[in-house]
Structures are given as C-alpha cells and as structure tokens.
C-alpha positions in Angstrom: 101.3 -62.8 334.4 98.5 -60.1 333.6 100.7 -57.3 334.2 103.6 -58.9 332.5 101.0 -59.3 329.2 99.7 -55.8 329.7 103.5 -54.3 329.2 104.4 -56.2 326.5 101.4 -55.7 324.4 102.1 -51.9 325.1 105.5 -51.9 323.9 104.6 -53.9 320.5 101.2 -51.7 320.1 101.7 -48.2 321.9 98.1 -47.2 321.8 95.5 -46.6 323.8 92.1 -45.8 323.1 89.3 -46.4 319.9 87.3 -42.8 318.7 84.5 -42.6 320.5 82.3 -42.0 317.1 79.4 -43.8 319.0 75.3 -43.8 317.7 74.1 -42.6 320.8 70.2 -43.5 321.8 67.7 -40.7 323.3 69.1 -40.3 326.2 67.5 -38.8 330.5 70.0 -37.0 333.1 73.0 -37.5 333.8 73.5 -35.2 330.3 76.2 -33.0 329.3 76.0 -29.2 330.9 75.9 -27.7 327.2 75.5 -28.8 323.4 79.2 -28.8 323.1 80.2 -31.7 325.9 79.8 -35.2 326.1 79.6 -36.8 329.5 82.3 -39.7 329.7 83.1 -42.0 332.3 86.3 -44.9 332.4 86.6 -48.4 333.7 89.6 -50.1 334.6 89.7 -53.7 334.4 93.2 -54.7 333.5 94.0 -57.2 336.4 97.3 -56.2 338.0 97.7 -52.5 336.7 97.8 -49.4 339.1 98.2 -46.5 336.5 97.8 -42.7 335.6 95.8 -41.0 333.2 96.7 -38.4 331.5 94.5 -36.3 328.9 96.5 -32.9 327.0 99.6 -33.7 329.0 97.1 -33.1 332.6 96.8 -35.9 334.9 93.1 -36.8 335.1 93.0 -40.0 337.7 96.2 -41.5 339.7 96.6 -44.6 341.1 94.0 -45.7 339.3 93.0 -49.3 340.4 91.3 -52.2 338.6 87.8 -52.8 339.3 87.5 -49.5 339.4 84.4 -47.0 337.6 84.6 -43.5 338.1 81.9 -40.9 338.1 80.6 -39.5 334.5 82.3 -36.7 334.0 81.3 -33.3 331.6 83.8 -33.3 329.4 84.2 -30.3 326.0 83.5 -32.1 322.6 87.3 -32.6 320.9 90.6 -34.8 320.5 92.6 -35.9 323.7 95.6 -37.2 323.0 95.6 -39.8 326.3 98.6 -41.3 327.7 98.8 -44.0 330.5 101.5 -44.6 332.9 102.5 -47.3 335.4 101.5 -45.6 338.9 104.5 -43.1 339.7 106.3 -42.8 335.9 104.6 -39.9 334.2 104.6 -37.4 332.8 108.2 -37.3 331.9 108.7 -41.1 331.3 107.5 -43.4 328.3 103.4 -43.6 328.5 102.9 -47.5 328.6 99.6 -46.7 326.1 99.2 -43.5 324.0 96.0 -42.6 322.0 94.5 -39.5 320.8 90.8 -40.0 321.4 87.9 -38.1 320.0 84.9 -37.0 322.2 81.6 -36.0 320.3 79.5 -33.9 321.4 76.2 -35.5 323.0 77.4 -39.2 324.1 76.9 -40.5 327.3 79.9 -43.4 327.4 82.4 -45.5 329.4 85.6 -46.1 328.2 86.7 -49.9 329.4 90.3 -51.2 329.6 90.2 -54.5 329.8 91.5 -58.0 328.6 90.1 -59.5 325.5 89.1 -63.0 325.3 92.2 -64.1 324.7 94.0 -61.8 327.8 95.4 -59.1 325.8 94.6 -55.6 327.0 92.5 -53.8 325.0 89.9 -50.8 325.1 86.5 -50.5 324.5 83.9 -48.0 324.0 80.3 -48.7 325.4 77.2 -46.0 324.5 75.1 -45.8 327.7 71.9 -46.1 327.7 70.2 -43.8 330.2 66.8 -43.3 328.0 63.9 -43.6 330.4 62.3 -46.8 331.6 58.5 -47.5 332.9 57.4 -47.0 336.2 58.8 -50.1 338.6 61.1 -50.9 336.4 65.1 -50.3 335.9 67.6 -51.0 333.1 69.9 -53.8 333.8 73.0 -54.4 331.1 75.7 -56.5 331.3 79.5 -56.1 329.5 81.7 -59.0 328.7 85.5 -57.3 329.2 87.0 -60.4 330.7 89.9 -62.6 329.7 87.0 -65.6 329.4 85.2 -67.8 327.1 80.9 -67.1 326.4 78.9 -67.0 329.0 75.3 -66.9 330.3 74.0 -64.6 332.7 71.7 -65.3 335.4 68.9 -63.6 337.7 67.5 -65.8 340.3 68.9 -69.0 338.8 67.6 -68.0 335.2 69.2 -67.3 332.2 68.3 -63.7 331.2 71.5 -63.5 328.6 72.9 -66.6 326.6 76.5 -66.2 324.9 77.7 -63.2 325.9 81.5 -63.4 324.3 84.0 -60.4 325.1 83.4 -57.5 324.8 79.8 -57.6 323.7 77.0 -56.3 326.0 73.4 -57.2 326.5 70.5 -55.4 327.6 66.9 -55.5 329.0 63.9 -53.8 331.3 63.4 -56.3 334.4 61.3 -55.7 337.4 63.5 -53.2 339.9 64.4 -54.5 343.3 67.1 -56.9 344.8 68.8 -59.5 341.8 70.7 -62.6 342.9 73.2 -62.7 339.8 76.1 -65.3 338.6 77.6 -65.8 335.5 77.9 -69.2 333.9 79.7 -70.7 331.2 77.6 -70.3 328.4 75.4 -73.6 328.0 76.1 -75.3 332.0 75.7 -74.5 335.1 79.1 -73.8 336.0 79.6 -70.5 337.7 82.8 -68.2 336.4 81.7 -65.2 338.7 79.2 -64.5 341.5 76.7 -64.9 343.0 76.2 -61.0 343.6 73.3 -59.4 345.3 72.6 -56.2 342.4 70.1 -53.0 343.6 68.6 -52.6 341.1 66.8 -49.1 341.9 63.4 -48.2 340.2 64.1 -45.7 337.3 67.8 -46.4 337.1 70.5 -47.6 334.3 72.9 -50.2 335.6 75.6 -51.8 333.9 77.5 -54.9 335.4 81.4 -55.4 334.2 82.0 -59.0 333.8 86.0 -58.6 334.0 89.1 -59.8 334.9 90.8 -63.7 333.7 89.6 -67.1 333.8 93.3 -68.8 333.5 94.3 -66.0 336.5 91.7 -66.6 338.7 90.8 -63.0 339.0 87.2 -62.7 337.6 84.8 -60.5 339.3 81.9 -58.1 338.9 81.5 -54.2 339.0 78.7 -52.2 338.8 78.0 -48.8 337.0 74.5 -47.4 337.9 73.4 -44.5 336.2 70.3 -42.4 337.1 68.2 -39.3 337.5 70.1 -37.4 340.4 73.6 -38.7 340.9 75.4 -41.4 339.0 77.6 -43.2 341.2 79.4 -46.7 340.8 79.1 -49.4 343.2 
C-alpha cells in the first residue's frame, strides 16, 4: 500500500528533494574537509521502497533500503540535480523523484525521505547539531518522519518530549549512558514504537528516526549518532 502511495505521488509530483538553505548552529567534528563542502548524510524511511540514488547523472547509493542512515559524507558546496529510481531502472529509465538540490557550504545535515503524517512521501531536511556538550553528558534528538499522529517520547517511563507531530524534531542534554525509550501517543500510555535500549555515548550527538506507518503496521526506530572520531549509524 506504501509503495503503491509512494509511485503515485511520484507520478502526480516528480520531485524530490527541498534546498538545503539550512541556519546551521556552531558546530565540533565530523566537519567538512574545506570551507567550500558541506558534510551531508540521507535517511530512507519510505516503507516498502528499495531505490537508487543518483546525483549529476552518478549513482551515489544502490539498493538503498528503508531504515536505512548512511555515513556523513564531504560533499563540494553546489546544485545536484538528484534523481531516484526503483532498485534496477536507472539511469536510462523515468526517475520515480527528480530534484535539483542545493548544498551550502558549512552544513552538517540529513536529508529524510519519509511519509508525512498523512502517508505521503515526502523529504525533509534536518540541521545537525554536533556543537559540543558538557562533560558526562550527550545530545539526544528525536525526528518525527512517520506516517502517525503526535506523540510523546519517553526515557525510563518519562516523558522527555510531548507532541512531537511529523516531521518536527526535539532536542535536549540528558545524562549519557544506557536509555530505555518508547514512543507514545501523545497524551496516553499507549506505545506506537519501542521499547529500545539507545547508547547514548558521553560527548556524542544522537538522533532517533521515529518512521514508518501507523495504518501499515511498520513503525520503527533508527538511530543516527554523530561524534568526535567516526560518525556511524546504528
């Protein structure tokens, strides 16, 4: 049904992507190599989609699963005209989606495909914030990208963020260590995805994907950490 949506939405819009004209906050390692890149990573959560990317007619990922986060990657400050195509079609079919996007120079962002509230795919661009935290401490944020009404997020059985709707993202410094996490429907205690163990390593950026549909039964989490030394999804 999610793949069926995903075509026909592609058909009627033909576009992939938003410019990534992003405020981006002071910002530790992982940073571009030099003043002209940007360093840019991508999230697929489009239940039911195996595709490949293309940037500048060059494939960049294939087979590219949902619930998947790659690595940040140094990419030149410019336009890349981005076309995506059902695993196995491209390049010399029809790209399902088709955007030029523009890169500045400095940001540290993932790019999320994903289903809005309403389960239409869509794309979203998220700044990430890899500024430095305080000592015992780590950076723990949390994206809305699924096909699912508000909800509240909990650590430990406590709500730490209250009505999170698609595709917003809240933030805060909590205490690093092991997180029990679930997500809730906003306002009861009845859990839409989890409970999931989270690392959260001391010094570290972390970013949890809340993504996938309600009405398909396919919600689930994926985390994005971000650090000093290597940034690595999970």
């Amino acid at each position: 049904m999610i793949y069926n949506s995903f075509r026909i939405a592609a058909a009627t819009v033909s576009s992939f992507g938003i410019a990534l004209a992003l405020t981006t906050p002071a910002m530790a390692a992982p940073a571009a190599e030099t003043d002209d890149q940007a360093m840019v990573s991508v999230f697929h959560g489009v239940p039911g989609l195996t595709a490949d990317v293309y940037a500048n007619g060059k494939e960049l990922l294939g087979n590219f699963k949902p619930g998947t986060v790659t690595d940040p990657q140094a990419l030149d400050a410019g336009t890349y005209n981005v076309q995506i195509f059902e695993a196995g079609a491209g390049p010399e079919g029809t790209p399902a989606i088709e955007k030029d996007i523009k890169v500045p120079a400095g940001a540290n962002a993932t790019v999320a495909a994903h289903l809005s509230a309403e389960g239409q795919p869509q794309l979203t661009a998220f700044v990430n914030d890899v500024s430095d935290v305080e000592d015992g401490k780590a950076r723990l944020t949390v994206r809305h990208v699924a096909a699912a009404p508000a909800v509240d997020v909990r650590a430990g059985g406590q709500p730490i963020f209250k009505g999170l709707e698609n595709p917003d993202q809240e933030s805060a410094t909590v205490d690093a260590g092991s997180v029990d996490a679930d997500v809730v429907l906003a306002g009861t205690d009845t859990v839409a995805v989890g409970p999931a163990d989270l690392n959260l390593q001391e010094g570290t950026s972390n970013v949890v994907y809340a993504w996938g549909s309600a009405q398909d039964e396919s919600l689930a989490l994926k985390t994005q950490t971000l650090s000093d030394t290597e940034p690595a999804p999970q």
